[in-house]
HTML snippet that shows the backbone in 3Dmol.js (N, CA, C, O; Angstrom):
<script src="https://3Dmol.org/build/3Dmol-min.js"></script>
<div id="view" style="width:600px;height:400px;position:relative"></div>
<script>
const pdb = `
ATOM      1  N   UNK A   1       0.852  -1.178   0.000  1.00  0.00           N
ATOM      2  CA  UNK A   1       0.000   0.000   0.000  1.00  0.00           C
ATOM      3  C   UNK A   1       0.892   1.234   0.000  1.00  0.00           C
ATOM      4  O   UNK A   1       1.917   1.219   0.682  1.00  0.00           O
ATOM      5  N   UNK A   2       0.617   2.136  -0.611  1.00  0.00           N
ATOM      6  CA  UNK A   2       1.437   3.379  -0.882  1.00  0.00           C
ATOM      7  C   UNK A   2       0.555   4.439   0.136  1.00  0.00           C
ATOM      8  O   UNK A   2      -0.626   4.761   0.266  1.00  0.00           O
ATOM      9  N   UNK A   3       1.646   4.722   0.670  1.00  0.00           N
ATOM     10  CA  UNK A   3       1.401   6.218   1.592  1.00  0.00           C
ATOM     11  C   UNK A   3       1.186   7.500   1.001  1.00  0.00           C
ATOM     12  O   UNK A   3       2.136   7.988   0.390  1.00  0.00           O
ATOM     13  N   UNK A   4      -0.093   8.261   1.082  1.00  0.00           N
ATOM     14  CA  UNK A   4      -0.382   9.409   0.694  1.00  0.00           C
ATOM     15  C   UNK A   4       0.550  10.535   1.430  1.00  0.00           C
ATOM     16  O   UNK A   4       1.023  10.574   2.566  1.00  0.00           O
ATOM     17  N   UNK A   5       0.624  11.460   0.290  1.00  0.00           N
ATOM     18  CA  UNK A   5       1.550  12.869   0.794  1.00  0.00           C
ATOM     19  C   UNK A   5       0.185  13.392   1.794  1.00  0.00           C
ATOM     20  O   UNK A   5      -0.879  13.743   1.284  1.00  0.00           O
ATOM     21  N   UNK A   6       0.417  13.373   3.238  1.00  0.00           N
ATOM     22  CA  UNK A   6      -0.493  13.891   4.257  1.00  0.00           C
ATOM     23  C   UNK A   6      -0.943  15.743   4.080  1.00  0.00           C
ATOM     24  O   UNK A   6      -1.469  16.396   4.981  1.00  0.00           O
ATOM     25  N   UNK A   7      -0.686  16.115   3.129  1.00  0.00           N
ATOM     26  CA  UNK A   7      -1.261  17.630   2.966  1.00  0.00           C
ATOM     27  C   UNK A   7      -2.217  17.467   1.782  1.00  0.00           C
ATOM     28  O   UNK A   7      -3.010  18.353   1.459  1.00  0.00           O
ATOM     29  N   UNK A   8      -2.097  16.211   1.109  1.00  0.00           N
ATOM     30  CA  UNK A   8      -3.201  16.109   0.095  1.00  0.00           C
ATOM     31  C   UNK A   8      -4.308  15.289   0.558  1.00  0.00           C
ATOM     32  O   UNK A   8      -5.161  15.020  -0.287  1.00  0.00           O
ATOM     33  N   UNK A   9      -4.494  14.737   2.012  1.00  0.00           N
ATOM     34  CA  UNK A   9      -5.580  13.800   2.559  1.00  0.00           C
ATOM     35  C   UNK A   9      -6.456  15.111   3.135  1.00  0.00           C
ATOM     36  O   UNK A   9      -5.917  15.995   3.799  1.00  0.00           O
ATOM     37  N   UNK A  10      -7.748  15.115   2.822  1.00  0.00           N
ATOM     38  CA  UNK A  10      -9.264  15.438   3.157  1.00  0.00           C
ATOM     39  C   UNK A  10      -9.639  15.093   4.344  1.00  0.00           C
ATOM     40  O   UNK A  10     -10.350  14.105   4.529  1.00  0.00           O
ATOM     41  N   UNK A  11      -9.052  16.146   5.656  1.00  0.00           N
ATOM     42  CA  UNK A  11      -9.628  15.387   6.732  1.00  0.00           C
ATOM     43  C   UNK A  11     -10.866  16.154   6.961  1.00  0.00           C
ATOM     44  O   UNK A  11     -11.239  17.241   6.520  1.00  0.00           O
ATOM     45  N   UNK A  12     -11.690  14.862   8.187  1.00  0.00           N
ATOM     46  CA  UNK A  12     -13.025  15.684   8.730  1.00  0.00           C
ATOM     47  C   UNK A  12     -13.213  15.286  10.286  1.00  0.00           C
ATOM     48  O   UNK A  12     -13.092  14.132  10.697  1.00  0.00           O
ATOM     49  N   UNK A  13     -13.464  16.184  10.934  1.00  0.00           N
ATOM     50  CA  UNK A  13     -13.852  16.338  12.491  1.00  0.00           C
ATOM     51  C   UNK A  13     -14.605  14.893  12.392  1.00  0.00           C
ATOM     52  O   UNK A  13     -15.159  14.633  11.324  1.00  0.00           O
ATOM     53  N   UNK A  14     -14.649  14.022  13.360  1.00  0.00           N
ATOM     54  CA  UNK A  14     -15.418  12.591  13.816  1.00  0.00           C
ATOM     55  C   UNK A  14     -16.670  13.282  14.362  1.00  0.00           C
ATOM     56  O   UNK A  14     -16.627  14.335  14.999  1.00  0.00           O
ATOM     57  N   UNK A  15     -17.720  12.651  14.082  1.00  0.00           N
ATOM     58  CA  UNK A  15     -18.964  13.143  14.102  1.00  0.00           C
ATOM     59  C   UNK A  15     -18.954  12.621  16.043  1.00  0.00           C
ATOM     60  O   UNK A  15     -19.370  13.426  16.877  1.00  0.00           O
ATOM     61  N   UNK A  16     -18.576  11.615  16.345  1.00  0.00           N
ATOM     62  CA  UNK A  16     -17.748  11.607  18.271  1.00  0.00           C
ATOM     63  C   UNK A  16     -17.268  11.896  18.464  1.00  0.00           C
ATOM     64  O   UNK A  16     -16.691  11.317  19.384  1.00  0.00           O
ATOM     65  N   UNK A  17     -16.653  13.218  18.004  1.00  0.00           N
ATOM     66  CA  UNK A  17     -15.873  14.265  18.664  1.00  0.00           C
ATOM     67  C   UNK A  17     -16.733  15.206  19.363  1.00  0.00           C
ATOM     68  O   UNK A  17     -17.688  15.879  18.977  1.00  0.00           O
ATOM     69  N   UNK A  18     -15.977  15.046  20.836  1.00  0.00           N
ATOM     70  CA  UNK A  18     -16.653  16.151  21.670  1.00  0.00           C
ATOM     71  C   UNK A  18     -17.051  17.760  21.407  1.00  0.00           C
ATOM     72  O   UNK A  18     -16.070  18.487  21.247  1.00  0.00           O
ATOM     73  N   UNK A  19     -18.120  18.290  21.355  1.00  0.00           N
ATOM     74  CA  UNK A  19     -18.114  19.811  20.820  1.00  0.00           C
ATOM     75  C   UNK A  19     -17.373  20.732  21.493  1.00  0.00           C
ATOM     76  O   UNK A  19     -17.007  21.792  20.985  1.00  0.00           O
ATOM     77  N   UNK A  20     -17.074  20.312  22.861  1.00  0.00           N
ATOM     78  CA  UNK A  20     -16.307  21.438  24.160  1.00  0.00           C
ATOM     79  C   UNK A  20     -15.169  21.685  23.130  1.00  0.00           C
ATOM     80  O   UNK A  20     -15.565  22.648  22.472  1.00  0.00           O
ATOM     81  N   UNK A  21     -14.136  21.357  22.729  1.00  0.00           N
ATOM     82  CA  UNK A  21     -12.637  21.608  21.973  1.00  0.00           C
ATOM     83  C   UNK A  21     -11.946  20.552  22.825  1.00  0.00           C
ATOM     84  O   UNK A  21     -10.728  20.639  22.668  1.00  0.00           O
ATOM     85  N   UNK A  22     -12.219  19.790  23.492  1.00  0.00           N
ATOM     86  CA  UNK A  22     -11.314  18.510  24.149  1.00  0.00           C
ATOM     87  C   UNK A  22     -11.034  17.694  23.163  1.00  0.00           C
ATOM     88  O   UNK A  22     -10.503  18.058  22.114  1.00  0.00           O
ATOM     89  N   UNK A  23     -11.448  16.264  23.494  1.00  0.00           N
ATOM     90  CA  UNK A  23     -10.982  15.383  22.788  1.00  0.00           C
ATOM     91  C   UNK A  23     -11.593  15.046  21.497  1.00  0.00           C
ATOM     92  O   UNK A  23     -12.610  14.365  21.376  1.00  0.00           O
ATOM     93  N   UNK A  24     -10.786  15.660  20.359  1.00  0.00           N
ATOM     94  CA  UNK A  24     -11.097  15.478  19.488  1.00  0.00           C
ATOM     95  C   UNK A  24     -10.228  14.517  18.423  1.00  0.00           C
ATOM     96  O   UNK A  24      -9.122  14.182  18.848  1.00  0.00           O
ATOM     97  N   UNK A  25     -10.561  14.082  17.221  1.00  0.00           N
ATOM     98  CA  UNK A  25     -10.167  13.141  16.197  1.00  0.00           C
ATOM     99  C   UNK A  25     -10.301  13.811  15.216  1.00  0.00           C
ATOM    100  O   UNK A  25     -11.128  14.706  15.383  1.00  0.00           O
ATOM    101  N   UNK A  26      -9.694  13.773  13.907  1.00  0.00           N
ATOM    102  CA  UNK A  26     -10.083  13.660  12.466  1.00  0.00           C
ATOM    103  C   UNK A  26     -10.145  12.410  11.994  1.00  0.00           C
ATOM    104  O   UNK A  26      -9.619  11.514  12.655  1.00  0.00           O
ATOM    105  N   UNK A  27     -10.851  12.093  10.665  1.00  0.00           N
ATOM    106  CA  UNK A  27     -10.787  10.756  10.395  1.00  0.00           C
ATOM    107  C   UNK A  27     -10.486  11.501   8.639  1.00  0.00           C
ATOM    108  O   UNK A  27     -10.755  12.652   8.294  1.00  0.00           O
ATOM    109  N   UNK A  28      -9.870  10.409   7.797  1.00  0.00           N
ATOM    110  CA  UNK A  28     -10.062  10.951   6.433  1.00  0.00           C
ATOM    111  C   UNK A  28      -9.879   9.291   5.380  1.00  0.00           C
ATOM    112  O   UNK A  28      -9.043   8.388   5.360  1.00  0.00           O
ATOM    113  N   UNK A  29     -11.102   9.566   4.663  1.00  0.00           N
ATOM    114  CA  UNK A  29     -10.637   8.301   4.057  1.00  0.00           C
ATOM    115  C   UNK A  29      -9.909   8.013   3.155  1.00  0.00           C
ATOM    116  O   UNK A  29      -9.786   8.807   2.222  1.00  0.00           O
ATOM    117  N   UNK A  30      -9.324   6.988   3.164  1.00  0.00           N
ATOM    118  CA  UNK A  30      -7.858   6.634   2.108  1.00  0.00           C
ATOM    119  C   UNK A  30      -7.901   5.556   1.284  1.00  0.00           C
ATOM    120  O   UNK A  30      -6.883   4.871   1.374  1.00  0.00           O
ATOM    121  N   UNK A  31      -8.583   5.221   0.634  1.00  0.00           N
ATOM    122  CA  UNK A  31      -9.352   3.837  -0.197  1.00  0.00           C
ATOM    123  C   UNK A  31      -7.939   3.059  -0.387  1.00  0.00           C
ATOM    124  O   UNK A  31      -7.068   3.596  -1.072  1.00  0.00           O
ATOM    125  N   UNK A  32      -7.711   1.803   0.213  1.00  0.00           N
ATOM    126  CA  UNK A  32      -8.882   1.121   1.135  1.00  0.00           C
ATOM    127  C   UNK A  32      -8.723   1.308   2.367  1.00  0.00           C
ATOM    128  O   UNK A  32      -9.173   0.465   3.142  1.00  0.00           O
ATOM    129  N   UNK A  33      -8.157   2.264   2.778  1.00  0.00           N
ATOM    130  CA  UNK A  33      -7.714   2.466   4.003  1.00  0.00           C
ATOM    131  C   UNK A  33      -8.347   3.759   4.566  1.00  0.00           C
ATOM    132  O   UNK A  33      -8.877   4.656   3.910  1.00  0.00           O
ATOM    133  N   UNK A  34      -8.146   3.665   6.266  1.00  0.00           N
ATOM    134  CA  UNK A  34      -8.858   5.278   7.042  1.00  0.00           C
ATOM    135  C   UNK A  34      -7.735   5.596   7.365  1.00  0.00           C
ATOM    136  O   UNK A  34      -6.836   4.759   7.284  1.00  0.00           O
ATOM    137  N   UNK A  35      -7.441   7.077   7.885  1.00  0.00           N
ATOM    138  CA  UNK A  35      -6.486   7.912   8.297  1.00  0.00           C
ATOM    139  C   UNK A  35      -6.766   7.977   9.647  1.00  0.00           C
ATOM    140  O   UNK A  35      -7.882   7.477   9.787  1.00  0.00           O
ATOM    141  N   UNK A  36      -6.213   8.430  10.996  1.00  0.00           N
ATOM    142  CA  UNK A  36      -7.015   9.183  12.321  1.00  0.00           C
ATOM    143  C   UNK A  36      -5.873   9.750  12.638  1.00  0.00           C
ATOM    144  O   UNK A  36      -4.830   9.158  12.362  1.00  0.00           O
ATOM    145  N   UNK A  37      -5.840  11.118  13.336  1.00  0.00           N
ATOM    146  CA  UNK A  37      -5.042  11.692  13.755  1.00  0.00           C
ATOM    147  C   UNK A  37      -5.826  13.101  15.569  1.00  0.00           C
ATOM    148  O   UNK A  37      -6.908  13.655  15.761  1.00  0.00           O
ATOM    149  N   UNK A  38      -4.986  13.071  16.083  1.00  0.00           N
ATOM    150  CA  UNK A  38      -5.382  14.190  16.983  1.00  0.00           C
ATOM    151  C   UNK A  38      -5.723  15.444  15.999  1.00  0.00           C
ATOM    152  O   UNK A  38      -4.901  15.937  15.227  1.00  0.00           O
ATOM    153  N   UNK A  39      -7.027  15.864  16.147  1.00  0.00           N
ATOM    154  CA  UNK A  39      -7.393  17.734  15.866  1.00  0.00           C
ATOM    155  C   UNK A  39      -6.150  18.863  16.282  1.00  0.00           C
ATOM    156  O   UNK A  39      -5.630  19.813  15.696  1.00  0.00           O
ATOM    157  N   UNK A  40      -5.969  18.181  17.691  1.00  0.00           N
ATOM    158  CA  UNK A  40      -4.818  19.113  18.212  1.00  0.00           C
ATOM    159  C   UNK A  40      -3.642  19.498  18.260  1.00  0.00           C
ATOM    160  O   UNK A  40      -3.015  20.338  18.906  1.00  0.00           O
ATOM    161  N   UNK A  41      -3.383  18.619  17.329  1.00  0.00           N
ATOM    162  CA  UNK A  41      -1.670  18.184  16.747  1.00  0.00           C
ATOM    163  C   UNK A  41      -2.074  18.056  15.289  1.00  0.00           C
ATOM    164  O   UNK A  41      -2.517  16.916  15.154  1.00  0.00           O
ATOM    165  N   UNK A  42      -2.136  18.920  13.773  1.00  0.00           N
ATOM    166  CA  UNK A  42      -2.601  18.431  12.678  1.00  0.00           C
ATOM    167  C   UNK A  42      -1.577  17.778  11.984  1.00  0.00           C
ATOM    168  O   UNK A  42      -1.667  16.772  11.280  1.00  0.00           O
ATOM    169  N   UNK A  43      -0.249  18.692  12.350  1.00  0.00           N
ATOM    170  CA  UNK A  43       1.335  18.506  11.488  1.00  0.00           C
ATOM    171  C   UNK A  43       1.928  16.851  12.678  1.00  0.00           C
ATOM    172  O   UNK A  43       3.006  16.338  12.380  1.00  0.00           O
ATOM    173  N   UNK A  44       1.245  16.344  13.687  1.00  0.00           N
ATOM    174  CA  UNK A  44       1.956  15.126  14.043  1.00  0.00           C
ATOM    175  C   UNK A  44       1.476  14.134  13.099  1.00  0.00           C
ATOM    176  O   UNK A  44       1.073  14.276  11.945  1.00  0.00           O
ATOM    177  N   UNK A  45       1.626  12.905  13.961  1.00  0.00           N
ATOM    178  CA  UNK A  45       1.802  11.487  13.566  1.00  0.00           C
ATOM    179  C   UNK A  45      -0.001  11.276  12.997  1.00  0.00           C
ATOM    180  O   UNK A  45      -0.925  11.862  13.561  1.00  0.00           O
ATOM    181  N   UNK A  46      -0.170  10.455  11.957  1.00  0.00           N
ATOM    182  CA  UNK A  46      -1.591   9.793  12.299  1.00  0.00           C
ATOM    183  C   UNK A  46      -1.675   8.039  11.939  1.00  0.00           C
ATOM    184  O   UNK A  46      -0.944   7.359  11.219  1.00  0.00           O
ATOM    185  N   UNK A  47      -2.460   7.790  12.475  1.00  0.00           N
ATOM    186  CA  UNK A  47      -2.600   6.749  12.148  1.00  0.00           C
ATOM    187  C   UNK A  47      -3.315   5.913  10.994  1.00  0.00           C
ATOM    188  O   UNK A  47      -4.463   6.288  10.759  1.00  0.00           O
ATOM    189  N   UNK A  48      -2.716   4.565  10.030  1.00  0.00           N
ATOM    190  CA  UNK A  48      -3.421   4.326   9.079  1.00  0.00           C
ATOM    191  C   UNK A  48      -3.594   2.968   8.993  1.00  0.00           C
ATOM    192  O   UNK A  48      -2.789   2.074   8.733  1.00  0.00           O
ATOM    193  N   UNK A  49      -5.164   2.939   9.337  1.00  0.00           N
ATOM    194  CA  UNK A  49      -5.422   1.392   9.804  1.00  0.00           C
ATOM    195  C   UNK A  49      -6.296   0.921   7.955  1.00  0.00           C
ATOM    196  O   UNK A  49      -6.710  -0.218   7.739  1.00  0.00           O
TER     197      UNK A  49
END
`;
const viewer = $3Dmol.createViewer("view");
viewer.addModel(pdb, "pdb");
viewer.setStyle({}, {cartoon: {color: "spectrum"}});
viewer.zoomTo();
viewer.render();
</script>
């Protein structure tokens, strides 16, 4: 599986992300694969399950 350049992935707020600004997620999809990363950190690590 080839790794996307992460400034060209489409992320979106997790619809279970808390509204306060706490704990939040992005999710972005990556056919065939999902992306997840912290909201609060955009430039760290994410994960690709």
């Amino acid at each position: 599986m080839s790794v996307p350049n992460p400034h060209d992935i489409q992320w979106r707020k997790s619809s279970r992300s808390g509204g306060q600004g706490g704990d939040c997620v992005e999710v972005a999809a990556l056919t065939p694969a999902i992306a997840v990363r912290d909201s609060k950190n955009p430039t760290g690590p994410h994960l690709t399950l």
